[in-house]
C-alpha positions in Angstrom: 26.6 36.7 45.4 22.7 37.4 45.2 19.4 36.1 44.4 20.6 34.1 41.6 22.5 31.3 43.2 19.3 30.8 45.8 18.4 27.3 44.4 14.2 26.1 44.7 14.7 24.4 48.4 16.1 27.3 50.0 13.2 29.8 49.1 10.7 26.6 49.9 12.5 26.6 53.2 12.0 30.8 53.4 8.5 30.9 52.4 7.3 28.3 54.8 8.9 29.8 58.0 7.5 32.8 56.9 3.8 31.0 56.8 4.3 29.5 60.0 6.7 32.1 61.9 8.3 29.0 63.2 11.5 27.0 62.0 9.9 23.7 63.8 6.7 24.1 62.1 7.7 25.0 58.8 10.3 21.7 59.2 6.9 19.9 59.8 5.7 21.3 56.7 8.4 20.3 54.2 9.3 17.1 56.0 12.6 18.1 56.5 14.5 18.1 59.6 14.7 21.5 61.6 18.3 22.1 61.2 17.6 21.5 57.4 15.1 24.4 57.2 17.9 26.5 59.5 20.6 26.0 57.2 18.5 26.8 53.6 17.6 30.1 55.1 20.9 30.7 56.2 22.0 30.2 52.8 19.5 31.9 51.7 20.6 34.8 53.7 24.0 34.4 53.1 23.7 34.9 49.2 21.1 38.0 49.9 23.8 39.6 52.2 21.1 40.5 54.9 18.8 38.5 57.1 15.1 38.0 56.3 13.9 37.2 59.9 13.9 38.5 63.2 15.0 35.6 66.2 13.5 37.0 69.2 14.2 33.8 71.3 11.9 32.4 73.5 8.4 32.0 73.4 8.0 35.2 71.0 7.4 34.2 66.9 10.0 35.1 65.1 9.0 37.5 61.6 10.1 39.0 58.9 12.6 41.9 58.4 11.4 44.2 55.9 13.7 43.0 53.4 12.0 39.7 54.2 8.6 41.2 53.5 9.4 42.3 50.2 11.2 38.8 49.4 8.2 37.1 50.3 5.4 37.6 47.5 8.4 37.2 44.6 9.3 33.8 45.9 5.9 32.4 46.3 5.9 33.6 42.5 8.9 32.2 41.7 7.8 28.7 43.5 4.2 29.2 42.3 5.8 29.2 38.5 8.2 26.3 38.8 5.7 24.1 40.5 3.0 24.7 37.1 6.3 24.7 35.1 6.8 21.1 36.5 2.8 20.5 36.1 2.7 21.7 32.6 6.2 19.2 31.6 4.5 15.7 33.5 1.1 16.7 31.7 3.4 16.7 28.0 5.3 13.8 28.9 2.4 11.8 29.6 0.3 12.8 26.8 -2.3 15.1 28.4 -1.0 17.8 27.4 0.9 19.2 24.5 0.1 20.3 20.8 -0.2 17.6 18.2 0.7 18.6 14.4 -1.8 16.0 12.6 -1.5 15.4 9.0 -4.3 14.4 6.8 -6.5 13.9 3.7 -10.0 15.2 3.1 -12.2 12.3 3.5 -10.6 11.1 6.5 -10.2 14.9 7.8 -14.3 14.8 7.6 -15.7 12.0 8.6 -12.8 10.0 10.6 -10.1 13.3 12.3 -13.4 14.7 14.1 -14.2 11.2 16.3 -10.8 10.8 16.7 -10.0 14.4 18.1 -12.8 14.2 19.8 -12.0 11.0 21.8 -8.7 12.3 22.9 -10.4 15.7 24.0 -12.6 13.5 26.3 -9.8 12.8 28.1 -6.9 15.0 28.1 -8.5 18.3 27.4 -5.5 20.2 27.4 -4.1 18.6 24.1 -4.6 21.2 21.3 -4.1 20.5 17.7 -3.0 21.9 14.4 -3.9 20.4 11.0 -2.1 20.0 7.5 -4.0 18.3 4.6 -1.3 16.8 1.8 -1.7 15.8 -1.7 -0.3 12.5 -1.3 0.4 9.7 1.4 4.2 10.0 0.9 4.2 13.9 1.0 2.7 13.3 4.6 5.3 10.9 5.5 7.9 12.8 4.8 6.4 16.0 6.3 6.6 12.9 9.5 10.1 12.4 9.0 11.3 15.8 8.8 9.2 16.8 12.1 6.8 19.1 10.8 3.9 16.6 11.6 3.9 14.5 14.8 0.8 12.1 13.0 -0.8 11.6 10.0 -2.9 8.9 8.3 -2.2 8.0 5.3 -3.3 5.6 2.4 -2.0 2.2 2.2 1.2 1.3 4.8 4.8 1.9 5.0 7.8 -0.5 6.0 9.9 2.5 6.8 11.9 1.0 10.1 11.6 5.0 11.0 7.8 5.1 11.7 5.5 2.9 13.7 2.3 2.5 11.0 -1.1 1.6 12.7 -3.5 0.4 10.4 -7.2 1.5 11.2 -9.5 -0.3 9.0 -10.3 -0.6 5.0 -12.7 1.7 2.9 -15.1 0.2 -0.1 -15.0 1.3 -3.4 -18.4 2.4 -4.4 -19.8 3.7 -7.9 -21.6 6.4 -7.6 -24.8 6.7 -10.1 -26.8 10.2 -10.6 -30.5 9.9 -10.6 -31.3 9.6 -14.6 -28.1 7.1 -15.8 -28.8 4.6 -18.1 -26.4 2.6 -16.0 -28.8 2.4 -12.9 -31.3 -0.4 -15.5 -27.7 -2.4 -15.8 -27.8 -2.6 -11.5 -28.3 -6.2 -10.2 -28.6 -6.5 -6.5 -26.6 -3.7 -5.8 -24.2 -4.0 -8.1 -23.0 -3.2 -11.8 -20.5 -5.2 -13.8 -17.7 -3.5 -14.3 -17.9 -4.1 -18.5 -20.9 -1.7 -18.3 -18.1 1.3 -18.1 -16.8 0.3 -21.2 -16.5 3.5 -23.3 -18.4 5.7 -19.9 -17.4 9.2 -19.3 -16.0 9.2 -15.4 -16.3 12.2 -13.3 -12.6 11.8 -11.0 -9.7 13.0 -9.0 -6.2 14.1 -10.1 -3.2 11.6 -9.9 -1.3 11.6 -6.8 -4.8 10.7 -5.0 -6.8 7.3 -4.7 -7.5 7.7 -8.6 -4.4 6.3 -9.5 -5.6 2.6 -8.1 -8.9 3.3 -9.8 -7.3 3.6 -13.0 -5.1 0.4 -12.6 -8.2 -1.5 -11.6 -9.9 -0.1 -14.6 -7.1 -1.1 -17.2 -6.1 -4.4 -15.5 -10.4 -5.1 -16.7 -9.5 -3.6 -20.2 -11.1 -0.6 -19.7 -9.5 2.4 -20.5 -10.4 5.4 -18.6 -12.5 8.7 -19.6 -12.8 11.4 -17.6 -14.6 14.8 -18.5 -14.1 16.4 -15.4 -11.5 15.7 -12.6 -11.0 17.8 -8.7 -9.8 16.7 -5.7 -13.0 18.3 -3.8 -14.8 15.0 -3.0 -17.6 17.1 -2.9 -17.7 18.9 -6.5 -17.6 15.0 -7.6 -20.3 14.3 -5.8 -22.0 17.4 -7.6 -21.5 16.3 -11.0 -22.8 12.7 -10.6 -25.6 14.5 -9.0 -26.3 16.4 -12.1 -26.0 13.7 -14.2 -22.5 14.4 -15.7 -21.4 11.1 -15.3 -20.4 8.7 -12.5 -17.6 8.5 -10.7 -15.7 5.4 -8.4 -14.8 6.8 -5.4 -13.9 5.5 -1.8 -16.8 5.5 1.0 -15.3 7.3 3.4 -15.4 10.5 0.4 -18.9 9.9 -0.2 -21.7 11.9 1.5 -23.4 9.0 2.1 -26.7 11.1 3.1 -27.3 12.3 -0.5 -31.0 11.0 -2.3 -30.1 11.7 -5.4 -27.0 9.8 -5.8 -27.5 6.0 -6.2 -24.1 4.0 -4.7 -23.2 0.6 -5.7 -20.3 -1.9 -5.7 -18.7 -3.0 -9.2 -18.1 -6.9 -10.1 -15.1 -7.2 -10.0 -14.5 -4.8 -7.2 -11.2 -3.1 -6.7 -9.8 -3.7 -3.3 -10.5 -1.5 -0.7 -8.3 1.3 -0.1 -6.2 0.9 3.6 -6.4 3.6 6.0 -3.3 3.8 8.6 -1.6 6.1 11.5 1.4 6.7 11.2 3.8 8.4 14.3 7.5 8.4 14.4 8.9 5.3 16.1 9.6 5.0 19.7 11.1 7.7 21.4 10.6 9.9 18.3 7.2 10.4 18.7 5.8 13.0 21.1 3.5 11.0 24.1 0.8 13.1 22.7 0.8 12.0 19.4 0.7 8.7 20.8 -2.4 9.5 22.7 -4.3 10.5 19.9 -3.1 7.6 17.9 -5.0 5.4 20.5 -7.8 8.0 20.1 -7.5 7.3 16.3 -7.9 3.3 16.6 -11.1 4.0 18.5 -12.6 6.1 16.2 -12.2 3.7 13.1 -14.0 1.3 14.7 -16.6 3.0 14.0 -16.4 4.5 10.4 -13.8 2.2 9.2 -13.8 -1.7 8.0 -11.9 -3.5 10.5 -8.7 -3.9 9.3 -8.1 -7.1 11.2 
């Protein structure tokens, strides 16, 4: 026997005697009945092989042996640890603590994962977070699925019974115009018919990325597209429409929105807007954290995002 089958309550029991030099008091302490308190240090005592006190009797306080006095310290560690152990588990299970693996893509990892992050920080400042930006919506998910990510928004929705899917809002198409296109005398109240692309040179993204609905939306209206220059860096877009490359159709939320020189206007017809969701594994799955932030997310959108109500 030794120090290894003392259990939590017997060294509670030791260390508050020890505080109070007095079995009664420390009893008081601990809410425990006296003879309690007696028998965990006996125990305690038994599985040490020595005693840690000395029982004067009478009116005198009873105190430590010196094998007591060199117990004491380690097991106000040892209860110091468990009770932050304990601390540190509550805060996780609740949420306000914990790391949250986020997965993302670069508009929404500019202009929407900041707010959202932020919000959460707010209130559980604890929660720490690492960040993955995919290539595609169903890369993410299944990055999700296979527990590498706790969260991650993604474009458009899934009916995947494994995953709970929170949809934040919608995001505009836009066209964006650089400063000396002949397509900015074809603008009419904010907006450009979508013939007037006919036979255009686009600036775009790769496949695998929003540009695949921008090309349907540009055949279903028999246009076929043209690009001379495609990147998924929203901002190197952005650059060539500014220097008058050619324009490009891009979502709002991957437009710097702030630039002079760029001229942005909707198309008639206009392609849908593209939907912006959450997504966490369902019920128990998902880490309380991640739902946390999910909240934190939903509060965010409502102010960059359509409503998507």
């Amino acid at each position: 026997m030794g120090m290894a089958e003392a259990s939590f309550r017997q060294l509670a029991a030791f260390v508050a005697v020890a505080r109070e030099e007095s079995f009664s008091a420390a009893a008081d302490e601990l809410r425990y009945g006296q003879a309690t308190v007696s028998q965990q240090v006996a125990a305690l005592e038994k599985h040490i092989g020595a005693r840690l006190f000395e029982r004067p009797g009478g009116p005198k306080s009873i105190s430590l042996t010196p094998l007591g006095r060199v117990l004491l310290p380690q097991a106000q560690h040892i209860l110091e640890h468990v009770t932050n152990v304990e601390l540190d588990i509550r805060d996780v299970a609740s949420g306000a603590a914990g790391r949250i693996k986020i997965g993302t893509f670069q508009s929404v990892a500019v202009h929407l994962l900041p707010a959202a992050v932020h919000a959460l920080r707010m209130k559980s400042p604890q929660v720490t977070f690492s960040l993955f930006e995919g290539p595609s919506s169903e890369g993410l998910i299944d990055l999700l699925l296979d527990d590498e990510l706790d969260a991650t928004f993604i474009e458009g929705t899934s009916s995947d019974p494994r995953l709970d899917v929170t949809k934040l809002g919608t995001d505009p198409y836009l066209l964006l115009i650089g400063p000396d296109s002949e397509l900015l005398e074809l603008v009419h109240e904010d907006s450009l018919p979508i013939t007037a692309l006919d036979g255009v040179d686009l600036i775009g993204q790769p496949a695998l990325t929003y540009q695949d609905d921008v090309d349907a939306f540009l055949r279903s209206n028999g246009i076929t597209p043209r690009y001379l220059f495609r990147t998924v860096d929203n901002g190197a877009v952005q650059a060539m429409v500014r220097s008058g490359v050619g324009p490009a159709i891009m979502p709002r939320l991957a437009i710097d929105m702030q630039d002079a020189d760029i001229t942005t206007v909707s198309l008639s017809p206009n392609i849908d807007p593209r939907v912006i969701s959450l997504v966490v594994r369902h019920d128990d799955a998902a880490i309380p954290a991640a739902t946390a932030f999910a909240a934190a997310a939903r509060e965010a959108a409502r102010a960059v995002l359509t409503s998507g109500r």
